[in-house]
Z-matrix of the N, CA and C atoms (Angstrom, degrees):
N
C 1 1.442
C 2 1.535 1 108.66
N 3 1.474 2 123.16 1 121.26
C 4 1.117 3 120.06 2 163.71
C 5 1.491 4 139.17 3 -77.99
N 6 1.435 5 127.35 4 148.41
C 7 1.022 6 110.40 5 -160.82
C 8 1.754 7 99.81 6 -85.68
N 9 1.331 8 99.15 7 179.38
C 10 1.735 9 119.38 8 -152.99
C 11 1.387 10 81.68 9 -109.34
N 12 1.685 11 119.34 10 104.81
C 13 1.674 12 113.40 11 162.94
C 14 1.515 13 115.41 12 -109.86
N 15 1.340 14 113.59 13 159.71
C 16 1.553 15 117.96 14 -171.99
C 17 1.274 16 106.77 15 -122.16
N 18 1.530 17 109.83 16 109.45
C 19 1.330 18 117.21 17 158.26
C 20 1.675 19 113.83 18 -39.94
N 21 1.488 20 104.41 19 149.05
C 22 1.393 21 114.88 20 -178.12
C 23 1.226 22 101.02 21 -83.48
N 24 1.558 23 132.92 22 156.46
C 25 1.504 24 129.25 23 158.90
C 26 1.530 25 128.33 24 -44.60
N 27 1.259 26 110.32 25 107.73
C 28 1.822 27 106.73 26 178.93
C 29 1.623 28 103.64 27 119.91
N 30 1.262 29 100.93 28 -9.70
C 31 1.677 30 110.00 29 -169.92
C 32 1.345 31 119.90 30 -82.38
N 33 1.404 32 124.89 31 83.06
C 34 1.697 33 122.78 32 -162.25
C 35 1.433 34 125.57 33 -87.53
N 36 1.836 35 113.37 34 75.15
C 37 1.508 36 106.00 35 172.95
C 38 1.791 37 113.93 36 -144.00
N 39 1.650 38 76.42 37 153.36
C 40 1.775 39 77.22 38 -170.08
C 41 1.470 40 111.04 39 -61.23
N 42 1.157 41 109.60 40 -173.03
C 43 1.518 42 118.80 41 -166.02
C 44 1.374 43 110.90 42 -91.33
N 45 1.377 44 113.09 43 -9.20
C 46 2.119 45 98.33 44 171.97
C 47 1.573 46 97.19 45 -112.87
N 48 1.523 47 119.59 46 11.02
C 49 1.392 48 105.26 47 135.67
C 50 1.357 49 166.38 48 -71.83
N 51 1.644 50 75.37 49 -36.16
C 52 1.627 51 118.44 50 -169.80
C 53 1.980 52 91.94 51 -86.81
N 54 1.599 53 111.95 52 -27.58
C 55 1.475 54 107.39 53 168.41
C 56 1.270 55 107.68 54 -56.79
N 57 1.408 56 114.61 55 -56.81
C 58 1.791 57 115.59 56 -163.63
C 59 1.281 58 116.57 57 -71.93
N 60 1.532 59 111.57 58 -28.72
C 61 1.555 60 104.70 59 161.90
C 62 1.299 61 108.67 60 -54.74
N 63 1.285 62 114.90 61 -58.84
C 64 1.466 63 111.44 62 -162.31
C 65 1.828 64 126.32 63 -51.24
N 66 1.227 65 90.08 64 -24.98
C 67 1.678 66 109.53 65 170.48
C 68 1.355 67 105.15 66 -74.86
N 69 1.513 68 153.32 67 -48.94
C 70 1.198 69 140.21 68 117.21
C 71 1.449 70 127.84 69 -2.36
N 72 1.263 71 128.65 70 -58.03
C 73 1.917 72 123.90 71 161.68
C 74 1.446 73 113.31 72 -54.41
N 75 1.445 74 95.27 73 -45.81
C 76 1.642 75 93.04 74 171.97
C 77 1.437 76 129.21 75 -47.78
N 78 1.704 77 112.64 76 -60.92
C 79 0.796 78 156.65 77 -154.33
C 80 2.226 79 97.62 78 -67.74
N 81 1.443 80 98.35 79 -40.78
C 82 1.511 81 131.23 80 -176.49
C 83 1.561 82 103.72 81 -77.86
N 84 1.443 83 122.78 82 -61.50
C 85 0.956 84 115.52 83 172.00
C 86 1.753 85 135.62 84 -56.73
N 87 1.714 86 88.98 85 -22.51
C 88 2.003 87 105.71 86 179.11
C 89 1.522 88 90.59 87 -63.98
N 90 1.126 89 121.05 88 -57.05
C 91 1.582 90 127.11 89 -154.57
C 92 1.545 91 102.91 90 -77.00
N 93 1.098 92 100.56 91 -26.29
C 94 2.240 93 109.73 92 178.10
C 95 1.648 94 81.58 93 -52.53
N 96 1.253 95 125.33 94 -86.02
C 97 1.289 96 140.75 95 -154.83
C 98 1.704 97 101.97 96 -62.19
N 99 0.939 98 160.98 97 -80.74
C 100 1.356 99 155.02 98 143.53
C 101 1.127 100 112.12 99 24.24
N 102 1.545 101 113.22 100 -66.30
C 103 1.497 102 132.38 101 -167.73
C 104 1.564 103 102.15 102 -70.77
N 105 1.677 104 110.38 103 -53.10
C 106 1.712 105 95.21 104 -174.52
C 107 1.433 106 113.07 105 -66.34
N 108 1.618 107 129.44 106 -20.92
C 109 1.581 108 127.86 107 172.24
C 110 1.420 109 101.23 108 -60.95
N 111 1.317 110 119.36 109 -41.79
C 112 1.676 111 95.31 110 -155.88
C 113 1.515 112 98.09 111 -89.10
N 114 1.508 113 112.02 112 -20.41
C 115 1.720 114 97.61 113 178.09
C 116 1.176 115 111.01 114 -71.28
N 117 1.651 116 135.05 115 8.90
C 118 1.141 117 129.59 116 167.18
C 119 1.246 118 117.55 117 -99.23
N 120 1.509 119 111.58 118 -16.53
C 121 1.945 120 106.05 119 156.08
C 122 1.114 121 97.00 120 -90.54
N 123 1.626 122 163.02 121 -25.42
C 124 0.872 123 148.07 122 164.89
C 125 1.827 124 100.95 123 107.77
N 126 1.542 125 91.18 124 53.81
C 127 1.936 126 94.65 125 177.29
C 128 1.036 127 104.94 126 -120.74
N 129 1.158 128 112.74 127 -0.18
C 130 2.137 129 106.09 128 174.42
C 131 1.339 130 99.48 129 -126.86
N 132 1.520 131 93.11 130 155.69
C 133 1.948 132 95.43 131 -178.82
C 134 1.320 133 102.26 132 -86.86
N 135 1.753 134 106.16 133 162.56
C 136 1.410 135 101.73 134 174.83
C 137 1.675 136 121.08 135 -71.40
N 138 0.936 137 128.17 136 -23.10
C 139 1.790 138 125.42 137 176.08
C 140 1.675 139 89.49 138 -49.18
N 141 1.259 140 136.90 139 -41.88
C 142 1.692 141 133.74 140 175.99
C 143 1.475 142 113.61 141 -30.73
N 144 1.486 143 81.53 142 -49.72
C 145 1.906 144 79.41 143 -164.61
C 146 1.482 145 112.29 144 -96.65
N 147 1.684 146 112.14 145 -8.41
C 148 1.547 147 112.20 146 159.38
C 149 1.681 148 121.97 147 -54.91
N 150 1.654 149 90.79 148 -32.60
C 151 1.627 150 78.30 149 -148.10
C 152 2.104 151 87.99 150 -95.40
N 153 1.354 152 120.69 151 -20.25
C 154 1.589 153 128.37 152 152.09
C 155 1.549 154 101.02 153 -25.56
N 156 1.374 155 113.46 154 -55.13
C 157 1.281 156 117.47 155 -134.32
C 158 1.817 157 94.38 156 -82.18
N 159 1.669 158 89.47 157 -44.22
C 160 2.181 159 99.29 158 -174.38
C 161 1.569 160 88.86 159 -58.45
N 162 1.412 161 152.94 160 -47.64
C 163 0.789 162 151.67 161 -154.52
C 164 1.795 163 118.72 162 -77.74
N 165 1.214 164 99.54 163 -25.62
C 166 1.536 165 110.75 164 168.31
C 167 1.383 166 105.50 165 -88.64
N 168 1.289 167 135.10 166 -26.18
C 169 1.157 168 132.63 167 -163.98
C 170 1.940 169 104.78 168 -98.29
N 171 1.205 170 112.67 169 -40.25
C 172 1.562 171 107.62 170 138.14
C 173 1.578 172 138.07 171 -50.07
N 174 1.284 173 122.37 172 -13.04
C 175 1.223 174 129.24 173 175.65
C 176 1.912 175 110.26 174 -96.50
N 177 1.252 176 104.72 175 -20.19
C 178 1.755 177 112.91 176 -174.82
C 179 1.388 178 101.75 177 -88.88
N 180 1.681 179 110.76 178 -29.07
C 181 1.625 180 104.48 179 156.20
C 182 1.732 181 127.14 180 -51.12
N 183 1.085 182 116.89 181 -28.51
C 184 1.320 183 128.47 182 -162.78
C 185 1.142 184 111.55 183 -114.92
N 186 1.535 185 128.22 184 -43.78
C 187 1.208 186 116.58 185 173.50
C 188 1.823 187 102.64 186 -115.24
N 189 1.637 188 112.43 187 -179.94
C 190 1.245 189 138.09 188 172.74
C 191 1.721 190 87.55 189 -98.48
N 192 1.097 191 102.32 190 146.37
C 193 1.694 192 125.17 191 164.70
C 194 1.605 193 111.34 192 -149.41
């Protein structure tokens, strides 16, 4: 079952776009969480969780969470 995402106001895409993005947020958020565990053993470099981070912060443009 997929989850139900909400375009932000002003945000213009059809709906088997706005799916595949959304598999991308998903996809962004697995690695958000991944990335902050291992930077706490210290197995990923930090540029990891910069560029996690531009990538979540591009996704809050587009969608509501």
């Amino acid at each position: 079952m997929a989850a139900k995402w909400t375009l932000r106001e002003g945000v213009k895409m059809d709906d088997v776009t706005a799916g595949e993005v959304a598999k991308i947020a998903c996809a962004l958020k697995s690695l958000s969480a991944y990335t902050s565990l291992a930077m706490e053993s210290e197995d990923a470099p930090e540029d990891l969780q910069v560029i996690v981070d531009e990538g979540l912060d591009a996704m809050t443009r587009i969608f509501v969470w």
